[in-house]
Structures are given as structure tokens and as C-alpha cells.
VOGUDO-556017 format. One record per residue (C-alpha): z, x, y. Coordinates in Angstrom, 1 decimal, always signed. Each point is the difference from the previous one (the first is absolute). Layout:
SITE, Z, X, Y
...
end
This chain:
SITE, -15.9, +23.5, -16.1
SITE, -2.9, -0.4, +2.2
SITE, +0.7, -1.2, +3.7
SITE, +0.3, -3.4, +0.1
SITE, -0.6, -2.7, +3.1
SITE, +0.5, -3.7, +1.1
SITE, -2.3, -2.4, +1.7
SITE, +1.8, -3.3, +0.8
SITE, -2.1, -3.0, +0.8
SITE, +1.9, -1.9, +3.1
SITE, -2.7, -0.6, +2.2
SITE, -0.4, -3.9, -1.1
SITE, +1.2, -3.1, +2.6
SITE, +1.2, -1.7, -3.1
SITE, -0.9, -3.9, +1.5
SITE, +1.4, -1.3, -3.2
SITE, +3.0, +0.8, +1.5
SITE, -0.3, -2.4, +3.1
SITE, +1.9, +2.2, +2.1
SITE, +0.2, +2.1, +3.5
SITE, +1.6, +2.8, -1.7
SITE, -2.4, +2.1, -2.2
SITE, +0.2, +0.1, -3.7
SITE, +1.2, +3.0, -1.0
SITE, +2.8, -0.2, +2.6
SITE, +1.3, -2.9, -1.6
SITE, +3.7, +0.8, -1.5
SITE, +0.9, +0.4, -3.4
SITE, +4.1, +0.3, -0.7
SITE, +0.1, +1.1, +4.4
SITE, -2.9, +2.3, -0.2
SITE, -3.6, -0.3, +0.6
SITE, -2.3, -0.1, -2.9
SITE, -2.2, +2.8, +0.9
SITE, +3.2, +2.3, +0.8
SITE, +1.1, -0.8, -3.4
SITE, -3.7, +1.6, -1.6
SITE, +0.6, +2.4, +2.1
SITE, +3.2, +1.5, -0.7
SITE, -0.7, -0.3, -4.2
SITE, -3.1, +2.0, +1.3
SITE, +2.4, +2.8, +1.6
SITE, +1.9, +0.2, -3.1
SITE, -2.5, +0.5, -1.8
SITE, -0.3, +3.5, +1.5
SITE, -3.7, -0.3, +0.6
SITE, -1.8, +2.3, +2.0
SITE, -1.5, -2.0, +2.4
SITE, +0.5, -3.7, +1.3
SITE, -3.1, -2.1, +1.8
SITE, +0.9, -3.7, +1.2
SITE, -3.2, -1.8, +1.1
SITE, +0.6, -2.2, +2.8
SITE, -1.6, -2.7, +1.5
SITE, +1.5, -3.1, +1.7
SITE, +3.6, +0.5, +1.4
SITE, -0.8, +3.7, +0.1
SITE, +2.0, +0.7, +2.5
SITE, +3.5, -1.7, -1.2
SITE, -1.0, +1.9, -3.9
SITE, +0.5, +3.2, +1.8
SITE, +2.8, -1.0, +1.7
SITE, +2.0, -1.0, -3.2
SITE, -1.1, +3.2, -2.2
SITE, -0.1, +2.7, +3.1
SITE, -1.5, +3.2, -0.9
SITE, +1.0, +0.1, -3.6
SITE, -3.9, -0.7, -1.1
SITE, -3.2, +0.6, +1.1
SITE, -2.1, -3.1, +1.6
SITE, -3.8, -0.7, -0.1
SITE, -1.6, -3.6, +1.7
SITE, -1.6, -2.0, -1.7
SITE, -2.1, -2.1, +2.6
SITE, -1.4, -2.5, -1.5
SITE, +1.6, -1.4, -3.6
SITE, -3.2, +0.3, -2.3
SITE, +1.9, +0.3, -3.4
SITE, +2.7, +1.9, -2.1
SITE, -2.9, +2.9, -0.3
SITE, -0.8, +0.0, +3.6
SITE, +3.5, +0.4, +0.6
SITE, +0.3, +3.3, -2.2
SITE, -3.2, +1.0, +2.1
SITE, +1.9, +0.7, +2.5
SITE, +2.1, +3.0, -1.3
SITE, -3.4, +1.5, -0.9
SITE, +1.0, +2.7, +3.0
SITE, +3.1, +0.8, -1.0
SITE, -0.4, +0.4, -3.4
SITE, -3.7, -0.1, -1.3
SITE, -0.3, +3.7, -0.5
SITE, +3.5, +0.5, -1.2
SITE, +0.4, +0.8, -4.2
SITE, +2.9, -2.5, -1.6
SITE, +0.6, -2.5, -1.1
SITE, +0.4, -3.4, +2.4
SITE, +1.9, -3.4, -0.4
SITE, -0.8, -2.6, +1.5
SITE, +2.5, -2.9, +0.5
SITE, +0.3, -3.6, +2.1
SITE, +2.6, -0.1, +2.9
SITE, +0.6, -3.3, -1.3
SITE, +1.4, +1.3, -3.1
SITE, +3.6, +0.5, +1.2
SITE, +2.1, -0.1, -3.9
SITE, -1.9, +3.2, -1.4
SITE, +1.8, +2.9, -0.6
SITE, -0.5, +3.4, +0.5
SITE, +0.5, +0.4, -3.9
SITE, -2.8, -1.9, -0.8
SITE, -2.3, +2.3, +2.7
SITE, +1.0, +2.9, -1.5
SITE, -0.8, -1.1, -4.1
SITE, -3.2, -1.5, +1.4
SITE, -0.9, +3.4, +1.3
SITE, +1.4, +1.9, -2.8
SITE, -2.1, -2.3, -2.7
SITE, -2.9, +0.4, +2.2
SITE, +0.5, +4.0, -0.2
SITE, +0.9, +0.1, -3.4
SITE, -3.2, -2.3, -1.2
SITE, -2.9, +2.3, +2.1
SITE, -1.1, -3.7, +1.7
SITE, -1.7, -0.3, +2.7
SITE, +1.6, -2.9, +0.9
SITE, +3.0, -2.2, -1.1
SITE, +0.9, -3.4, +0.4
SITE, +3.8, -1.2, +0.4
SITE, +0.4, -2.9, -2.2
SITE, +2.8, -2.7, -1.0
SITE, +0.0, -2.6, -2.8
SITE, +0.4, -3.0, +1.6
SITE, +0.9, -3.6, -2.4
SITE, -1.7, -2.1, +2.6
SITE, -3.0, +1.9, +1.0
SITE, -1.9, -2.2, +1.8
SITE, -1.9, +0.7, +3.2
SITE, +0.7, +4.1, -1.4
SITE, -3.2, +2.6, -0.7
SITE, +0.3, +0.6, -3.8
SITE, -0.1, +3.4, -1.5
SITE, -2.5, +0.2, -2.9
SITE, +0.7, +3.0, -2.9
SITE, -2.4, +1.1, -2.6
SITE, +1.4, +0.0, -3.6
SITE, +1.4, +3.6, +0.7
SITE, +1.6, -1.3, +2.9
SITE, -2.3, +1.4, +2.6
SITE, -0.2, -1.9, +3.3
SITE, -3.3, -2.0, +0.0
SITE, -0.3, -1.7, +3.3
SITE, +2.2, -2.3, +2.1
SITE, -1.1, -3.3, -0.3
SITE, +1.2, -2.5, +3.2
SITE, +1.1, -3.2, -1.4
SITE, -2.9, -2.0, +1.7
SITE, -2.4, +1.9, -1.9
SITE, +2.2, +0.5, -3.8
SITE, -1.0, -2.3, -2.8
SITE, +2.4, -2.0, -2.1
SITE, +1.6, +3.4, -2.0
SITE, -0.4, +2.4, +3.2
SITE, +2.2, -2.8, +1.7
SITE, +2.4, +0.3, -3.7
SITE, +0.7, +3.4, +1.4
SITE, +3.6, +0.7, +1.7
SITE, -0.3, +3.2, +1.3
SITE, -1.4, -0.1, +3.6
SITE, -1.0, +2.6, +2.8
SITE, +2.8, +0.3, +2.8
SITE, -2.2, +1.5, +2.6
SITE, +1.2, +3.3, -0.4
SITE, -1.9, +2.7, -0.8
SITE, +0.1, +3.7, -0.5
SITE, -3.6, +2.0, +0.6
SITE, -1.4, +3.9, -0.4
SITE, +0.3, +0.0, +3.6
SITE, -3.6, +1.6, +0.4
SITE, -1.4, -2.4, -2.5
SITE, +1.4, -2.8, +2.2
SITE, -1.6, +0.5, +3.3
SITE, -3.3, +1.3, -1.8
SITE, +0.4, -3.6, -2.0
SITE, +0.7, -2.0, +3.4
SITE, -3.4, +1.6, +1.6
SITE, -1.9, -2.5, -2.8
SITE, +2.2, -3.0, +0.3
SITE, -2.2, -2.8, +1.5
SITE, +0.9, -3.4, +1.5
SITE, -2.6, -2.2, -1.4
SITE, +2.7, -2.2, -0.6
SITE, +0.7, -3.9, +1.3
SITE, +2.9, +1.7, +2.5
SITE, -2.9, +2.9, +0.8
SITE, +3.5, +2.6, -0.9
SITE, +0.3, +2.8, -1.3
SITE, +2.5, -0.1, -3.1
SITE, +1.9, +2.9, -0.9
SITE, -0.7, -1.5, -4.4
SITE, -3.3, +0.6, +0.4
SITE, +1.2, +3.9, -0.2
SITE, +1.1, -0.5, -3.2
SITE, -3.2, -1.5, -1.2
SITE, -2.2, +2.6, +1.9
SITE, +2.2, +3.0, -2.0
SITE, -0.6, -1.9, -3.4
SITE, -3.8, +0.1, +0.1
SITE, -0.1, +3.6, +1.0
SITE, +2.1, +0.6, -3.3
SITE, +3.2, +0.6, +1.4
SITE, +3.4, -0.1, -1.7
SITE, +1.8, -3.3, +1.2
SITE, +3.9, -0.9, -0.9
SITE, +2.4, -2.1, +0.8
SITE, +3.6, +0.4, -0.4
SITE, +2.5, -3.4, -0.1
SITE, +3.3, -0.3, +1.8
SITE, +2.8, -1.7, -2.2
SITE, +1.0, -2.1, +3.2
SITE, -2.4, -2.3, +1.2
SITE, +1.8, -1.3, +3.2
SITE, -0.4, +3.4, +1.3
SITE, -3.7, -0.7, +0.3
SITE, +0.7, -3.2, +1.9
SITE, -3.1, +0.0, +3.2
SITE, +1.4, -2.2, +3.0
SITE, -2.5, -2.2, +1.3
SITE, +1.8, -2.8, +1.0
SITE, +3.7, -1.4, +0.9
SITE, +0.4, -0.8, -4.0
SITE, -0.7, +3.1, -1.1
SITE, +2.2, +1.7, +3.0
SITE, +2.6, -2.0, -1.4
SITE, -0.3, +1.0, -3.9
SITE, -0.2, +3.7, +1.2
SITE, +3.2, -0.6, +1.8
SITE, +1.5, -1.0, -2.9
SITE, -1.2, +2.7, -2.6
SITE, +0.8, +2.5, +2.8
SITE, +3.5, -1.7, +0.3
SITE, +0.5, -0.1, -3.8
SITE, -0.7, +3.9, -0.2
SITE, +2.2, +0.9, +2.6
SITE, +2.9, -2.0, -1.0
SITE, -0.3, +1.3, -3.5
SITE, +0.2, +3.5, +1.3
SITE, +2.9, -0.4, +1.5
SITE, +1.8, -1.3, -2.4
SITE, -0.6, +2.3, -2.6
SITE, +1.4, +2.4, +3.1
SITE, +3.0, -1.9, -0.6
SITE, +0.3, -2.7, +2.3
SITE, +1.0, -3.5, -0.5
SITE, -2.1, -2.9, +0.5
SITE, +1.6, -3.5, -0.2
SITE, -3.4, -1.7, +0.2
SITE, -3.0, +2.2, +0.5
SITE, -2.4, -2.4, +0.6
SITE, +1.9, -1.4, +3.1
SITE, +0.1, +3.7, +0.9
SITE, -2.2, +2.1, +2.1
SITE, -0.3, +3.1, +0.9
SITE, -2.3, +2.8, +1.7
SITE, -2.2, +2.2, -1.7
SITE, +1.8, +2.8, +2.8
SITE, +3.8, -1.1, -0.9
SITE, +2.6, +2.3, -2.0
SITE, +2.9, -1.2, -1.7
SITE, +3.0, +1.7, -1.5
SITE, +1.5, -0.8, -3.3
SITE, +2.1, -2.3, -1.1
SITE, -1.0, -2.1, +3.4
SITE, +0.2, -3.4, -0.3
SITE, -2.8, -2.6, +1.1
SITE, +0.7, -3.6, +0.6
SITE, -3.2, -3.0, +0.1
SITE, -1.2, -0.3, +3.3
SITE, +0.0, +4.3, +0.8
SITE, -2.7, +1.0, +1.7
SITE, -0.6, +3.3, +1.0
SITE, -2.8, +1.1, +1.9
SITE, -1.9, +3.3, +1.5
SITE, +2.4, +3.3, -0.4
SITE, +3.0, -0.9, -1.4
SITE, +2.6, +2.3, -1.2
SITE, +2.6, -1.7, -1.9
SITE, +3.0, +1.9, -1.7
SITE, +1.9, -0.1, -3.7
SITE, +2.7, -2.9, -0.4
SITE, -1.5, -2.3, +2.5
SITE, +0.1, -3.8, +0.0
SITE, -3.1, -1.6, +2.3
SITE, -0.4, -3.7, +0.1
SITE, +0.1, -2.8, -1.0
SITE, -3.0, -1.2, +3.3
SITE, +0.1, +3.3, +1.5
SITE, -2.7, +1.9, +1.8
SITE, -0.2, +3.8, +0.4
SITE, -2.5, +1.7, +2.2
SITE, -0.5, +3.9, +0.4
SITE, +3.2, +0.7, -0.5
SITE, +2.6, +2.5, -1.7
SITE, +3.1, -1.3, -1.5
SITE, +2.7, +2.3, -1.4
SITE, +1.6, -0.8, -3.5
SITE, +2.3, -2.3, -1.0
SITE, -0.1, -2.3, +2.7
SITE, -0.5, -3.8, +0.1
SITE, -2.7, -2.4, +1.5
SITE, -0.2, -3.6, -0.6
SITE, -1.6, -2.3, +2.0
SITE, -1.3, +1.9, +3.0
SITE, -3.2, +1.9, +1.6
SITE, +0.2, +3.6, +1.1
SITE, -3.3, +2.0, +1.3
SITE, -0.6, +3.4, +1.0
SITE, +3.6, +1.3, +0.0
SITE, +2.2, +2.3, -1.7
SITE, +3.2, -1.2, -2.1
SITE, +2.6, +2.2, -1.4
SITE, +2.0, -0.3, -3.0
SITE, +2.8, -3.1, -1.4
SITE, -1.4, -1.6, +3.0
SITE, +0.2, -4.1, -0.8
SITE, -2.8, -2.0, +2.3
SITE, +0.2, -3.9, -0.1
SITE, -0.6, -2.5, -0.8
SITE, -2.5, -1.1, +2.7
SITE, +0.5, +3.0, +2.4
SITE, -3.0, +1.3, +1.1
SITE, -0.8, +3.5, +0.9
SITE, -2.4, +1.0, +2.3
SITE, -2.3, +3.3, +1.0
SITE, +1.6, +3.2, +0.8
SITE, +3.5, -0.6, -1.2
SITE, +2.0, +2.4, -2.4
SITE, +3.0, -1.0, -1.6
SITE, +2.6, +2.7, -1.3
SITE, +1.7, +0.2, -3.3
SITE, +2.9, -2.8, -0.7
SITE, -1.2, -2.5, +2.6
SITE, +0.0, -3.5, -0.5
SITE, -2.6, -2.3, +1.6
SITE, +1.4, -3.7, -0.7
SITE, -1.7, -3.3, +0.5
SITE, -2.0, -1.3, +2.5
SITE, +0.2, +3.8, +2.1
SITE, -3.2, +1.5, +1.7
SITE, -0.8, +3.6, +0.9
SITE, -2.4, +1.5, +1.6
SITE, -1.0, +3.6, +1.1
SITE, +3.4, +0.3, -0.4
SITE, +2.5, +3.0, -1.5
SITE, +2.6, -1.2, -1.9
SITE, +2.9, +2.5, -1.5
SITE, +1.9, +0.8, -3.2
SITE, +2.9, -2.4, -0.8
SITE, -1.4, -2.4, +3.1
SITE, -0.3, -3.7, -0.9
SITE, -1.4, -3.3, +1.8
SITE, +0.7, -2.9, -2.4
SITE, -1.2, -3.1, +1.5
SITE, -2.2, -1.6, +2.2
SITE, -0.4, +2.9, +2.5
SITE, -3.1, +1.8, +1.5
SITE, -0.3, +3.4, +1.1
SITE, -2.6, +1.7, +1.3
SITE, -1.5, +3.1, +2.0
SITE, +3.7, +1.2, -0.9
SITE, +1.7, +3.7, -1.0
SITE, +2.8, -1.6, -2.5
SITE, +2.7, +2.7, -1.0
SITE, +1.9, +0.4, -3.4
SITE, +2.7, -2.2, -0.7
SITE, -0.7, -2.5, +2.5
SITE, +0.9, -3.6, -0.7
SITE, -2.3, -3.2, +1.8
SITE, +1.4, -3.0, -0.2
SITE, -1.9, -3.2, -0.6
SITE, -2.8, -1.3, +2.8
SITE, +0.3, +3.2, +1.5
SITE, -3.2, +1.4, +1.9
SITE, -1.4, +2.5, +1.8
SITE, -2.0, -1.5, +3.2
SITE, -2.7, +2.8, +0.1
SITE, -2.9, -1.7, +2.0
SITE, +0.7, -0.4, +3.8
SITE, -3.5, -1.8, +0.5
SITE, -1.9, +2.5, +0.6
SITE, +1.1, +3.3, -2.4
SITE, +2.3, +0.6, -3.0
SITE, +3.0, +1.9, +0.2
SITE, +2.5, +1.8, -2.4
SITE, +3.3, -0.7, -0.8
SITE, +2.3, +2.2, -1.3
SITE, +3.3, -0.7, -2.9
SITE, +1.9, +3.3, -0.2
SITE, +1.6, +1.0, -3.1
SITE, +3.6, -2.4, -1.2
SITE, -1.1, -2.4, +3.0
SITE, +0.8, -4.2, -1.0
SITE, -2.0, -2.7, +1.6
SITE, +1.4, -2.7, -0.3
SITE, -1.5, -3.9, -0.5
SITE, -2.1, -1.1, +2.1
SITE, -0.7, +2.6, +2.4
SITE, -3.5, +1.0, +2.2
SITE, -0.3, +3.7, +0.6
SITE, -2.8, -0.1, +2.8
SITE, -1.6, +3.4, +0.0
SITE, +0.1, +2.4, +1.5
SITE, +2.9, +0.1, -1.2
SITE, +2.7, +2.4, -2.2
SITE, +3.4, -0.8, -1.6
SITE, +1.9, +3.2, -1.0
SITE, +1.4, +1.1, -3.0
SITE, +2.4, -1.8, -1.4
SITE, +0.2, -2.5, +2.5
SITE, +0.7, -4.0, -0.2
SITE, -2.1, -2.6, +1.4
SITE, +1.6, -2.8, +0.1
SITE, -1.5, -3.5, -1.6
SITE, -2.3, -2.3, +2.3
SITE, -0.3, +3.1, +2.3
SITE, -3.3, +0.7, +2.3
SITE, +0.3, +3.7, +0.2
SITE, -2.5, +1.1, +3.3
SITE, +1.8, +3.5, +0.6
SITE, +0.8, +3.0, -2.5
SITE, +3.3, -0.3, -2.0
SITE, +2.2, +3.0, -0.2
SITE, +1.0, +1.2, -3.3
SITE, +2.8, -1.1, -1.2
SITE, +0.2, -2.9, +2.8
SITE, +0.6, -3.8, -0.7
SITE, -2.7, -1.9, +2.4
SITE, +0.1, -3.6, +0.6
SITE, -3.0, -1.4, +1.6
SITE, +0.7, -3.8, +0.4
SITE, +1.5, -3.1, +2.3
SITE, +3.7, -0.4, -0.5
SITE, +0.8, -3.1, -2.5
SITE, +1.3, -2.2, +2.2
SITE, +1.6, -3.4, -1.5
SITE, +0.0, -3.2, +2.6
SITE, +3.3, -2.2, -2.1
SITE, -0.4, -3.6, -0.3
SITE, -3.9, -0.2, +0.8
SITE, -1.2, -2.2, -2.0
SITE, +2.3, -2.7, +1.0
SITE, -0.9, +0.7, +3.5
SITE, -3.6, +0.0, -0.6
SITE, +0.7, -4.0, -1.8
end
């Protein structure tokens, strides 16, 4: 196998998309589109990655890092232009070169690698990635000779009434001889109405110097969806969506409705995990075996141990152990971890928070900036008053301690193991372990008031 390389055209504004943020950044099931091309790229194992930038250069790098190489595209001039730019990096190199849109987030890394391969296998300087589409319209038709030899590709302006009969279109991928490319580009012109220079016109270029031309079709053709506009974001979300939820249930995991679920292109689920309408998990997330998540819950960059239950709740960018039960509407925030056999009840927020094994807050409390031990009970409306004003500070529930009902732990602040607190409490000094504290006015009961009062 000869070495192989990537160009990836992301150097366009994309004004279609009438947006501040640039094109390919745009997000397709949590990631942007670009990123997506990208890592299909990486798996394909090729040799050597080139991302032409242009507008948003800057926030492009920031979002793929040092994973590719980058080349700048000053001025947009055309598809061909673009590939221009690489001409330093790889003009001189032997291989064979793909070049792909970073607005084509749904194609896999599969479909690379046969492109390549059919490319290889057919000696041709240059291979077009094609799809058959029912609806063709607006599409570049592919033209074959009666032995099936790619003709030309005919844009659907230009195709007369049996070109435009034709259903197999050009994607805008391509695979080239990479020294036939950049030998090709040198002759590309832009006499054109846009005065570009289009990356087709190799194809025609290599055809008159008697060049083998192919073209090899992908079964799918909503992995050759181009985003352009806030329609077509939306219909590559949902063949993105489709693909990934179909994964995962052939993984084993249950689905109740998966088109009212959504999940990242980065997420991992264990089997025989259960996934109510309304799930949505997004970025990293790490899900376990024998789970049930949702209904109307939202998971963000998170790991969740197995067989535990979430229903109704948000948690982001913590850890959760196992046969831990969250909800419903409980709401866990950054930086918390949550043991094994915990349960999280109703209406109970955490945040940057530790919370041991066995440990339990079932209603209505919140607790925050807070070291919780194991086997700790926190009885309902029970809070942990981190925030003096000025800076947050931690609290700390040793291991068998019982808050009771009511109470206000203001940090700094630690209650020992195994100690009570008694209910309505406001706890400003540490508790020692096994103490009872009472923090509150003595009930006092004034007899025959209300008559007094008339």
C-alpha cells in the first residue's frame, strides 16, 4: 500500500450559514463538523493530514490541536485554490491523496479507506466518491461510457434532459495520484464567472491527457451530506443521530424511542443499559451496563457506574458510582463524585461536592463545596451555606453523621463522625463525633394568645 494523505477543505466563511461562528465549527450530535472529518481521517491510518484554513483560523486550531498539519488559505479563490495550498507539504511527496470537505461531517472512515483501495486497485489517476441520490437535483452527474468508464461530471446547470435522468452524483470527494494532482492544479484556470479555481476541473484536465478516471459509489448517501446551511446542519444531525443510535443498540442497549434520543458521537454505553425519550447525552460520556437514564435527562462529560438509576435530572462533568439512584429533578453539578449505593432524591443539588458510599440526601436539600462521608443521612432542606460573600468554603459530613431537617451548615464548618445534628439547626462551629448539637431558639409557647391578641 502506497502512503496515503488527506487535504481537508475548511477554509470557507460559509455565509449561507448566517452565523458568527464559522462553518465547520458548527456541531453535529456535540461535535464540530470539521472535528468529525477529521477524526474519520485519523482512523483511517493515513500518513499525513493537511487542514486548509482560512476564516476562524485561529478557533479551527484550537478545536483539532496538533493532531493535523495546517496551511492558510488567504484569500478563498475556489475548491482548487484551496488544495493549492498544501502544494508545500506535499507536492513532491509519491501517494496517493484524498481530498475531502470539512463540511462533510457523516462520512466514515470505511468509506476513505475503499475509496483509496478502489483507487489503488484500478491504476487511476484520480477517483471520484460518488452516491446515488433519488432526488438529484442541484448534484454534478457522473457520466459512464457503455463499459462503465467514467466520462465526465456533468453539473446540473449544464446536463441535458437524460444527463439530468442520471442518479448517481459527485460528493466532492476525491482521491488523486498525489503527483498527478498538484502537476494538474498548476493548469487549472479561473476564467470562470466566480474568477476560482475549481478543484473538477482536475478531473477534466487528467481526461484529455488520457488518464485513467474512476469513481467508486458509497451505498449510503447521507454520508455524503455537504452543510451549507442551517437545513442541511439539521438533516446531517439527524443521519449522524440515526447512525449512532443504531450502533448502540446493536451494542445492546435499549432505546424506548430513538428518535426523541440523542446522543454524542464521544459517548459509551454498556449493555443492557436502558434509555428513556428525552436522554441526551453529550461530549465524553461514559455510561455503564444495567443503567436506566431518563425520561428528560441531560448527561454531560460524565462517568456513570452500572446499574444505577437516573430519571429526570442534569448531571455535568462528574463522576457517579454504582446502584446510585439520582432524581427526579436533582441536579448535579461540576466537580462532584458520588460513591457506589448513594441515593440522590428529588429536588437535591450538588456541586463540587464528594459524596460517600451508602450516603443519601432525599429531598429538597443542596450541598455544595462539601467532603460528604459514607453512610451519612441529610434530611430534607438541608444545605450547606458555602459562600460567605466573598469566597467559598468547605464543609465537611464525616462518616455515620445524621443531619437532620432543615438544618444550615455554614462553612467552614465540620460535623464528626457519627454525630447528630439536630432538625432546624444553624451549625457555625465543628460538631464532635458522636455529639448531638442543637443550634436553635428554645420553643417557647405564650397560652391563651390569641384570645388576648382579640
Amino acid at each position: 500500500m502506497s502512503n496515503r494523505y488527506a487535504v481537508i477543505l475548511a477554509a470557507g466563511q460559509g455565509k449561507r450559514m448566517k452565523s458568527d461562528l464559522y462553518k465547520v465549527l458548527h456541531p453535529v450530535c456535540g461535535k464540530p463538523m470539521v472535528e468529525h472529518v477529521v477524526d474519520n481521517v485519523r482512523r483511517a491510518g493515513l500518513t499525513e493530514v493537511v487542514t486548509v484554513i482560512g476564516h476562524g483560523a485561529d478557533s479551527v486550531k484550537e478545536h483539532l490541536g496538533d493532531h493535523v498539519s495546517y496551511v492558510l488559505q488567504k484569500e478563498q479563490l475556489g475548491t482548487g485554490h484551496a488544495v493549492m495550498q498544501a502544494e508545500e507539504l506535499l507536492a513532491d511527496k509519491d501517494g496517493v491523496t484524498i481530498v475531502l470537505c470539512g463540511d462533510t461531517p457523516i462520512i466514515r472512515s470505511e468509506t476513505m479507506e475503499s475509496l483509496m483501495n478502489y483507487h489503488e486497485n484500478t491504476g487511476a489517476k484520480a477517483t471520484i466518491l460518488t452516491a446515488h441520490a433519488e432526488e438529484p437535483a442541484g448534484y454534478g452527474r457522473i457520466i459512464r461510457n457503455e463499459q462503465g468508464q467514467v466520462t465526465r461530471i456533468v453539473e446540473h446547470k449544464d446536463a441535458n434532459e437524460n444527463e439530468r435522468l442520471v442518479k448517481e452524483i459527485n460528493t466532492g470527494t476525491y482521491c488523486f495520484d498525489n503527483k498527478a494532482l498538484f502537476k494538474a492544479l498548476e493548469q487549472v484556470g479561473n476564467n470562470n464567472v466566480q474568477g476560482e479555481y475549481y478543484l473538477p476541473d482536475v478531473i477534466e484536465i487528467l481526461k484529455k491527457q488520457g488518464e485513467h478516471l474512476a469513481a467508486w459509489q458509497t451505498d449510503d448517501f447521507h454520508e455524503t451530506i455537504g452543510v451549507n446551511d442551517r437545513p442541511a446542519l439539521a438533516k446531517a444531525e439527524k443521519a449522524l443521530k440515526h447512525r449512532i443510535n443504531e450502533y448502540w443498540m446493536k451494542q445492546g442497549v435499549t432505546m424506548i424511542d430513538p428518535d426523541h434520543t440523542y446522543i454524542s458521537a464521544e459517548a459509551v454505553l454498556g449493555q443492557d443499559t436502558v434509555l428513556y425519550p428525552g436522554t441526551f447525552l453529550h461530549g465524553k460520556v461514559n455510561i455503564g451496563r444495567d443503567c436506566v437514564i431518563g425520561p428528560n435527562t441531560e448527561i454531560t462529560d460524565s462517568t456513570i457506574g452500572s446499574y444505577g438509576e437516573i430519571k429526570q435530572s442534569v448531571v455535568s462533568h462528574s463522576t457517579i458510582g454504582n446502584y446510585v439512584k439520582i432524581g427526579p429533578f436533582a441536579h448535579i453539578r461540576p466537580e462532584t463524585s458520588i460513591a457506589d449505593d448513594v441515593k440522590i432524591g428529588n429536588f437535591v443539588e450538588l456541586k463540587k461536592t464528594s459524596f460517600g458510599k451508602g450516603s443519601k440526601a432525599s429531598h429538597l436539600s443542596y450541598i455544595g463545596d462539601a467532603e460528604v462521608g459514607s453512610d451519612v443521612n441529610v434530611g430534607c432542606g438541608s444545605i450547606t451555606v458555602n459562600y460567605d460573600g466573598e469566597k467559598k468554603h468547605l464543609t465537611k459530613i464525616e462518616d455515620g453523621a445524621f443531619i437532620g431537617c432543615n438544618a444550615n451548615l455554614i462553612a467552614p464548618v465540620t460535623v464528626g463522625k457519627e454525630a447528630y445534628v439536630a432538625a432546624g439547626s444553624t451549625i457555625t462551629e465543628d460538631v464532635p463525633g458522636e455529639a448531638l448539637s442543637i443550634a436553635r431558639s428554645r420553643q417557647t409557647n405564650k397560652e391563651g394568645y390569641v384570645k388576648k391578641k382579640d
